[in-house]
C-alpha positions as CSV (number, residue, x, y, z in Angstrom):
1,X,0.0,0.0,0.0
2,X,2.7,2.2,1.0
3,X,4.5,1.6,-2.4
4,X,1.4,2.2,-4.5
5,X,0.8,5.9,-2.2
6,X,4.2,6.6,-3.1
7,X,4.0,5.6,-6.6
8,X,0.5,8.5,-7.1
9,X,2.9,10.8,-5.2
10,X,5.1,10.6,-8.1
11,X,3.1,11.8,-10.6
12,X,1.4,14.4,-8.6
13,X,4.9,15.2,-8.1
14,X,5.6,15.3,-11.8
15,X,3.0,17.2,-12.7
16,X,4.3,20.3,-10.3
17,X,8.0,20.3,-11.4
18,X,8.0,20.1,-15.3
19,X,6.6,24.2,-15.5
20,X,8.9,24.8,-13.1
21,X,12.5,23.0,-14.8
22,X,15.4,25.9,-14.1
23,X,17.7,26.6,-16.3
24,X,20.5,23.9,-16.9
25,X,23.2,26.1,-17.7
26,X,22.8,28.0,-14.4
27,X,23.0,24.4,-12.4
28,X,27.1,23.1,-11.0
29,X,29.1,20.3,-12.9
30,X,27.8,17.9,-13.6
31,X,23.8,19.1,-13.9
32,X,25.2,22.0,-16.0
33,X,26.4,19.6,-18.5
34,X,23.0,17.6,-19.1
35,X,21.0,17.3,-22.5
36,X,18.1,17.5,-20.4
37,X,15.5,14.4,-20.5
38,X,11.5,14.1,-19.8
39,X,11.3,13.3,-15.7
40,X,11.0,9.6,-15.4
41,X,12.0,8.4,-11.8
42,X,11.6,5.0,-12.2
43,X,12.5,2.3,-9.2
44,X,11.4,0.5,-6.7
45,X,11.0,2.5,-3.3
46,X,8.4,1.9,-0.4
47,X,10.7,3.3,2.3
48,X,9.5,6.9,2.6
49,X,8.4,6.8,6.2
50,X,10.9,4.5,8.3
51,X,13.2,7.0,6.4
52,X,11.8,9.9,7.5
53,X,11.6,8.2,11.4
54,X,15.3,7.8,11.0
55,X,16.0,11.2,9.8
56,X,13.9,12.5,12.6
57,X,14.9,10.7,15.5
58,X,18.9,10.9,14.3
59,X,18.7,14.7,13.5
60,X,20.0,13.6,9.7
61,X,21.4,16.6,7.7
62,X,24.0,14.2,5.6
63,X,22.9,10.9,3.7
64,X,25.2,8.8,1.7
65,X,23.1,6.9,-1.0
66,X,24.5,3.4,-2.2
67,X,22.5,2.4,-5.2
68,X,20.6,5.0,-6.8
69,X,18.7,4.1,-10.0
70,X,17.1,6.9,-11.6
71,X,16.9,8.8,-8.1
72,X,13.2,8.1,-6.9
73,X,14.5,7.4,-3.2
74,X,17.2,10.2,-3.8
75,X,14.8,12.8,-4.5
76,X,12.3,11.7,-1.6
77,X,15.5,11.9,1.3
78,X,16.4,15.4,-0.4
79,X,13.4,16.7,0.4
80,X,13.4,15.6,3.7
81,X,16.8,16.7,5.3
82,X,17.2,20.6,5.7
83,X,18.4,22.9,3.4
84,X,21.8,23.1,3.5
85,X,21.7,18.9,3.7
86,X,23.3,16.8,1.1
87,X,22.5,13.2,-0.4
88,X,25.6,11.7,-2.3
89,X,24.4,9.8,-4.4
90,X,26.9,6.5,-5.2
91,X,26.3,4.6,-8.0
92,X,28.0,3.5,-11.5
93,X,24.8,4.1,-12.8
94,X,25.6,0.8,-15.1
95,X,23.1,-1.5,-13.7
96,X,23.6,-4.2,-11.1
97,X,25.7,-7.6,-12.2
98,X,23.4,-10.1,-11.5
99,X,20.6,-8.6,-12.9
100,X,18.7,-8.0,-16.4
101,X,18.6,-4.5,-17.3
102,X,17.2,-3.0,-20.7
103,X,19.9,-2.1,-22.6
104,X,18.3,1.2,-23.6
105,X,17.8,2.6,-20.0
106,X,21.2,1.8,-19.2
107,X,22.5,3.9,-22.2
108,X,21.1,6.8,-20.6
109,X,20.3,5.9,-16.8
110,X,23.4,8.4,-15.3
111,X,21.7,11.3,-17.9
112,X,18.0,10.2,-16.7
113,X,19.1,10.7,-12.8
114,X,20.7,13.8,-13.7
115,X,17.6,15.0,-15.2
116,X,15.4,13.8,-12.6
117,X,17.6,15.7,-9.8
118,X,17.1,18.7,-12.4
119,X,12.9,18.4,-12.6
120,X,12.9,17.8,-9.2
121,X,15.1,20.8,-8.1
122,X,17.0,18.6,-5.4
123,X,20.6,19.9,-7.7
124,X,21.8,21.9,-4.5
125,X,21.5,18.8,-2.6
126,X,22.3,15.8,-4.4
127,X,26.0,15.2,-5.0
128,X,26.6,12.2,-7.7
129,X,29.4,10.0,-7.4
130,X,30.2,7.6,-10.2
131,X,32.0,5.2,-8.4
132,X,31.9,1.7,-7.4
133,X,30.6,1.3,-4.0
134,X,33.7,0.3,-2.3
135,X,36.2,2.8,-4.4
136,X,33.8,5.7,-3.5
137,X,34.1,5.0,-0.2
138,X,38.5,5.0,0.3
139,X,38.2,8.7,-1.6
140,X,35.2,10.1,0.5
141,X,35.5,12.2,3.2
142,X,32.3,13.8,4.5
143,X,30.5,12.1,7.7
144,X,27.3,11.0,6.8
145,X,24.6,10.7,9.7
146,X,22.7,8.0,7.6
147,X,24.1,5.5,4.9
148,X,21.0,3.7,2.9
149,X,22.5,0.7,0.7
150,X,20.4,-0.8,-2.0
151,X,22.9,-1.3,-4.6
152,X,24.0,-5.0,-5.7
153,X,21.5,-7.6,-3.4
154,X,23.9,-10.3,-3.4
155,X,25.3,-11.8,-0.3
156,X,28.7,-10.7,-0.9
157,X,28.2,-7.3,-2.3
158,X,25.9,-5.9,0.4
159,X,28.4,-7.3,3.1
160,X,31.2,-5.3,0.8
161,X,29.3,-2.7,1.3
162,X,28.8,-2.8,4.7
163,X,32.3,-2.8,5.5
164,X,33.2,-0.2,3.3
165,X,30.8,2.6,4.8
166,X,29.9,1.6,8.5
167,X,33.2,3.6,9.3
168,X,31.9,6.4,7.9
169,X,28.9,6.8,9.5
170,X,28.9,9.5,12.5
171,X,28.8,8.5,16.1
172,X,25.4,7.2,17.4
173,X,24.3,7.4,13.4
174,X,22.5,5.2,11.7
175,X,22.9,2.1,9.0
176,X,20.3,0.8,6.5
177,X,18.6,-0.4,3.4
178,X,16.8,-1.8,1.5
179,X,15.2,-5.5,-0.1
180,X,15.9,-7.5,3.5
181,X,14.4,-10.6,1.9
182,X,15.5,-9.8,-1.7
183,X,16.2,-13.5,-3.8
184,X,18.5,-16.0,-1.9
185,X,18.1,-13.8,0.9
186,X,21.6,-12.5,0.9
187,X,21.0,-8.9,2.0
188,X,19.4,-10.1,5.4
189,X,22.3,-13.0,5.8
190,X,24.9,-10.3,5.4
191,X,23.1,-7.4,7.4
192,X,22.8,-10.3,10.5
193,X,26.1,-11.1,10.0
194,X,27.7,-7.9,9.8
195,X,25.6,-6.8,13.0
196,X,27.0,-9.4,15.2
197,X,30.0,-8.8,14.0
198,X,30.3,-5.2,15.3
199,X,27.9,-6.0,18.4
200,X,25.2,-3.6,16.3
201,X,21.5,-4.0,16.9
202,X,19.5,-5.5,14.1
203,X,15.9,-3.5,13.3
204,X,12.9,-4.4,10.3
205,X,10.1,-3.2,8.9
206,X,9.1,-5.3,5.7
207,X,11.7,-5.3,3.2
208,X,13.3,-1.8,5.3
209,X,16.2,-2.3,7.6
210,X,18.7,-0.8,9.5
211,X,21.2,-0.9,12.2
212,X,21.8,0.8,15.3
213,X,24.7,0.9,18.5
């Protein structure tokens, strides 16, 4: 139910920001840069309000995003932290591995979440990085109150990423994601894992997780 709400958000949403597109010229690298495309922001995001819990209860000003798509959840968590907030936004924006993408979107997927950060006027808070997961993380060097990693949903990538971010993450901050029972159930096997290792406590709502000290 909460996907579907979110989903007739969306095109309200659309509906508002198309009159109102700025200029791309006057936008920073890389928005400045874009042959601007039709908002589309495609995915597959039900998370809107155990995000905004979290971003509440932690006081969140600074997200990192792992796995961003077209930017659905990116432009949803930019609206929600304050003004001066930022959401970097880490992805290759090539499509995930093990799974079957259509060749077309992927040709222009980076353009399309460019665009959609564009439509959606989020440009002074959205920061791309076109990176893999783990090399984004050895160069970056903000501290993020909230990480959210849906990227790759295999066993071995989410635990990857895990590692590569949890010592990022401020004191008392917070750890999550998405697609807990996704497949072979490798997201939730590496999340459990992962939180015992580091004596964190393990939280759920439906698919949503995170982790806290």
């Amino acid at each position: 139910m909460h996907q579907i709400l979110y989903l007739c958000f969306a095109m309200l949403f659309l509906s508002n920001v198309v009159a109102n597109t700025p200029n791309v010229q006057d936008l920073p690298p890389p928005y400045n840069e874009v042959s601007l495309m039709p908002y589309y922001p495609h995915g597959w995001y039900s998370n809107h309000e155990p995000i905004a819990q979290l971003i509440d209860k932690f006081q969140v000003r600074t997200i990192v995003e792992v796995g961003s798509w077209m930017g659905l959840s990116t432009i949803d968590m930019a609206q929600m932290i304050p003004g001066d907030g930022k959401v970097y936004a880490v992805d290759t924006w090539k499509g995930s591995p093990n799974e079957d993408h259509d060749p077309q979107i992927l040709a222009t997927l980076y353009r399309q979440f460019l665009s959609n950060m564009i439509h959606a006027q989020v440009t002074d808070k959205v920061v791309p990085i076109r990176l893999e997961s783990t090399e984004a993380a050895k160069i970056f060097d903000a501290v993020p109150d909230l990480v959210y990693i849906d990227a790759t949903h295999t066993y071995e990538a989410c635990y990857a990423d895990l590692q590569a971010w949890y010592p990022h993450v401020r004191d008392h901050g917070v750890l999550c994601g998405d697609d807990w029972a996704w497949g072979d159930r490798g997201v939730e096997r590496a999340v459990l894992q992962f939180a015992s290792e580091n004596n964190l406590k393990v939280y759920g709502n439906g698919w949503f997780w995170w982790l806290e000290e």
